[in-house]
C-alpha positions in Angstrom: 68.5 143.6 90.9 69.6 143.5 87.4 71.9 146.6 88.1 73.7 144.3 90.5 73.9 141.3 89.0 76.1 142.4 85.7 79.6 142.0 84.5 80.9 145.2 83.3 79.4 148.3 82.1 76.9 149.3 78.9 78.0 152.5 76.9 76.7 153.8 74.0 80.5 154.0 72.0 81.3 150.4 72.9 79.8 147.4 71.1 80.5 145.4 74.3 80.2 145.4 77.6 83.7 147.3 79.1 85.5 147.3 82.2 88.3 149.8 83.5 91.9 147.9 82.8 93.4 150.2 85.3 91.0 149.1 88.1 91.7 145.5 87.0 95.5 145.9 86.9 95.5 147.9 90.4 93.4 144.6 91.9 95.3 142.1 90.0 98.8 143.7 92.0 97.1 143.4 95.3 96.1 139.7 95.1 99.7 139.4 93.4 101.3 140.8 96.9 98.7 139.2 99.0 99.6 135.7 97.4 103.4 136.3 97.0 104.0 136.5 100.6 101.5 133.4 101.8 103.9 131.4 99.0 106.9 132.8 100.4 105.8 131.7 104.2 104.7 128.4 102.6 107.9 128.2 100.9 110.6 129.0 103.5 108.9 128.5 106.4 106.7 126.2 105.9 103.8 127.7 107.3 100.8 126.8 105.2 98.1 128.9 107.3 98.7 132.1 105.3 98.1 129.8 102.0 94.6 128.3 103.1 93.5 131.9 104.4 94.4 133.6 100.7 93.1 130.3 98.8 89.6 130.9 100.8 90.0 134.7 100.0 90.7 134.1 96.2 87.4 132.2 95.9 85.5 134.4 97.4 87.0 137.2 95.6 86.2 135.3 92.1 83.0 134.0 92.7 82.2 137.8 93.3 83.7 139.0 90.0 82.6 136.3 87.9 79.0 135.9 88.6 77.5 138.5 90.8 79.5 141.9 89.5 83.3 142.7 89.6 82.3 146.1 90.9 81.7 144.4 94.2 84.7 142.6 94.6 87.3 143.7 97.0 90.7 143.7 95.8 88.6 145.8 92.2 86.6 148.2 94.9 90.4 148.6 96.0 92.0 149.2 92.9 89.6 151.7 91.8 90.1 153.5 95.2 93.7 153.3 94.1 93.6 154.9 90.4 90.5 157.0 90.9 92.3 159.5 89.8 93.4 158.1 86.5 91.5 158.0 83.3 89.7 155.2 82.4 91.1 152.7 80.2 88.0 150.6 78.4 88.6 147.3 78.0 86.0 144.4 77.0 84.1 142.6 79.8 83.9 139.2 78.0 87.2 138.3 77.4 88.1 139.3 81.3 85.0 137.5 82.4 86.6 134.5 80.9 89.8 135.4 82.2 88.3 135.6 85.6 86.9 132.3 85.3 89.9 130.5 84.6 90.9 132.0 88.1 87.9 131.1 89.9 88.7 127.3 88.4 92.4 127.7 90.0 91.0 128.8 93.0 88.3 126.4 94.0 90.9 123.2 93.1 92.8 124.5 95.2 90.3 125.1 98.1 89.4 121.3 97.9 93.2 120.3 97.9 94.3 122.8 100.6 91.5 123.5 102.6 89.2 120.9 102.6 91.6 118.1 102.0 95.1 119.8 103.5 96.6 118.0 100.7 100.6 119.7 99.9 103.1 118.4 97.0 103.5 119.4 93.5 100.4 119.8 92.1 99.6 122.6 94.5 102.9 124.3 93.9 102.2 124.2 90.0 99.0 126.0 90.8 99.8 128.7 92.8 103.1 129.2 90.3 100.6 129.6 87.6 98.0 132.0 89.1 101.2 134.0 90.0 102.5 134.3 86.7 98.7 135.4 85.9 98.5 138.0 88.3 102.1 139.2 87.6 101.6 139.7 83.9 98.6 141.2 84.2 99.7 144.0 87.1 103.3 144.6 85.4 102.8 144.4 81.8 98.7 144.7 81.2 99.0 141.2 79.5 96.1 139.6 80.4 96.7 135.8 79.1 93.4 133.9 80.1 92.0 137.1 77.6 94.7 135.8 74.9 93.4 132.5 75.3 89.8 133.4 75.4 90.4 134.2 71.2 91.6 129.9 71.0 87.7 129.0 72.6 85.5 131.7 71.1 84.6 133.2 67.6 83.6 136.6 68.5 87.1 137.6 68.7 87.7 139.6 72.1 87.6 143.6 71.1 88.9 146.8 73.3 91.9 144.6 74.6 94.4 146.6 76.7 97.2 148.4 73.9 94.8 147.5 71.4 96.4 144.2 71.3 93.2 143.1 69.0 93.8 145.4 66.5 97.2 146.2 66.2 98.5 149.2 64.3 102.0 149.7 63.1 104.8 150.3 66.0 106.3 153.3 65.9 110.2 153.7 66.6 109.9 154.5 70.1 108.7 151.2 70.6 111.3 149.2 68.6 114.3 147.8 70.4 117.5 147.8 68.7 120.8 145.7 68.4 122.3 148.2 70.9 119.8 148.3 73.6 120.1 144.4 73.4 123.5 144.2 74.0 123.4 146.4 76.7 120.4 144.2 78.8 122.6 141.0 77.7 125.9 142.6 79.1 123.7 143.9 82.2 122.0 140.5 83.2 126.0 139.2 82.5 127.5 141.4 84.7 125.2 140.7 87.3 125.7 137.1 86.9 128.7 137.2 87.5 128.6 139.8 90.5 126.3 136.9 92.0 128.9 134.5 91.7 131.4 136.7 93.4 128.9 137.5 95.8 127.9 134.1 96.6 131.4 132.3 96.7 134.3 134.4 97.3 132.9 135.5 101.3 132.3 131.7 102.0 135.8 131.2 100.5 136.8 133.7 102.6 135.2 132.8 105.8 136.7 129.3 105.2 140.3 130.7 105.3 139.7 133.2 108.1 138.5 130.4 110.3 141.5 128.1 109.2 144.3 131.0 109.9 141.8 132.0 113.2 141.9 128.0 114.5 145.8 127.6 113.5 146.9 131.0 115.1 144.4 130.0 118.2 146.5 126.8 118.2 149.9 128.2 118.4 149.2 130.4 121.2 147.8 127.8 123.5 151.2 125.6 122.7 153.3 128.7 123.3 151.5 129.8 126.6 151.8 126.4 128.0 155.3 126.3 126.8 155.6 129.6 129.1 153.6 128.4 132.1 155.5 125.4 132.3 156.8 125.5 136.0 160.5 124.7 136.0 162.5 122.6 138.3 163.8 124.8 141.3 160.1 126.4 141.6 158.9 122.6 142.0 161.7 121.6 144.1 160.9 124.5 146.7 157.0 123.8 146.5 156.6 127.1 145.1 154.8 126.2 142.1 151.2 128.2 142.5 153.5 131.0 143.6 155.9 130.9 140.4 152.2 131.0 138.4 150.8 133.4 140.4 153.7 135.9 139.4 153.8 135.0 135.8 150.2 135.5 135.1 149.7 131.8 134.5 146.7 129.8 135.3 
């Protein structure tokens, strides 16, 4: 029983408990897609079902890690199907415990607004937005920030952090970023800023004008075709006027 009721794993090297950052990056990606697309369908569609389905799941899925064993949680037992073929990367278990927490907090407010209460307005959206940005940081750039603020509460300082955030050496160049690289990202995200704006105005602009020139040239040709079908006098005075339209193609 004790084997299954544990949060991460005893080794002799360690000092700590550890858990595998790559199985806990892989796992924080999937919930990050899984709740990504529920907050889009919320969002633009409003469709709320896909929310209160992931909310339920997110519970679930942090009541597992946090107090029975993360190896038995789902989007985890997926991850480390997903990098089983990667070395291990061993990380301390307390400060992700703690980190998992703050999750499981996120998620069951949000079961009692969404699910239980089918409450929706700001406070909601704040939530989601921030477990979000939690899941994102931690599957694209291995920052785990409930971890960073786990140092603010405790003080046994958090060890085996991923990139030996906790004990920092000194950065080698290849990690330095320069004045020129800088300009080059701020002339990018400029560039594309203003390909947006292009983008976004000029075919609307466009589409204004072509409708304008469509509706005025539409406009002539009705006045010049009734200008051409208009039947004149002898045709009307011999009664011949469905004849006269019948051959010059007039309706």
């Amino acid at each position: 029983m004790s084997k299954v009721l544990q949060f991460g794993d005893q080794m002799p090297q360690y000092a700590v408990p550890v858990l595998n950052e790559r199985e806990a990056r892989a796992g924080a990606g999937i919930l990050f897609l899984i709740a990504i697309v529920a907050f889009m369908n919320a969002w633009f569609f409003g469709d709320f079902a896909p929310i209160k389905l992931v909310v339920v799941g997110f519970f679930f899925e942090f009541l597992i890690r946090v107090f029975v064993n993360p190896k038995y949680a789902p989007s985890l037992v997926l991850g480390r199907i997903a990098v089983r073929r990667q070395q291990p990367e061993y990380v301390g278990a307390p400060q992700k415990r703690f980190a998992w927490l703050i999750g499981f907090v996120l998620a069951a407010c949000m079961m009692y607004l969404v699910v239980f209460h089918n409450v929706r307005g700001p406070v909601n959206l704040l939530i989601c937005a921030l477990c979000l940005v939690l899941l994102f940081f931690e599957s694209a750039f291995g920052i785990c920030i409930g971890c960073a603020i786990y140092n603010l509460f405790n003080k046994d300082k958090a060890q085996l952090c991923p990139g030996n955030v906790c004990a920092p050496e000194e950065r080698s160049e290849m990690q330095m970023v320069g004045f020129a690289q800088v300009v080059v990202v701020t002339a990018f995200f400029s560039g594309m800023y203003g390909l947006g704006n292009m983008v976004a105005v000029r075919p609307d602009a466009t589409l204004i004008q072509t409708s304008a020139r469509t509706a005025a040239e539409s406009e002539a040709a009705r006045k010049a075709e009734e200008i051409r079908c208009k039947v004149p006098e002898f045709a009307i005075a011999m009664g011949h006027e469905k004849l006269w339209k019948l051959h010059n193609n007039c309706k």
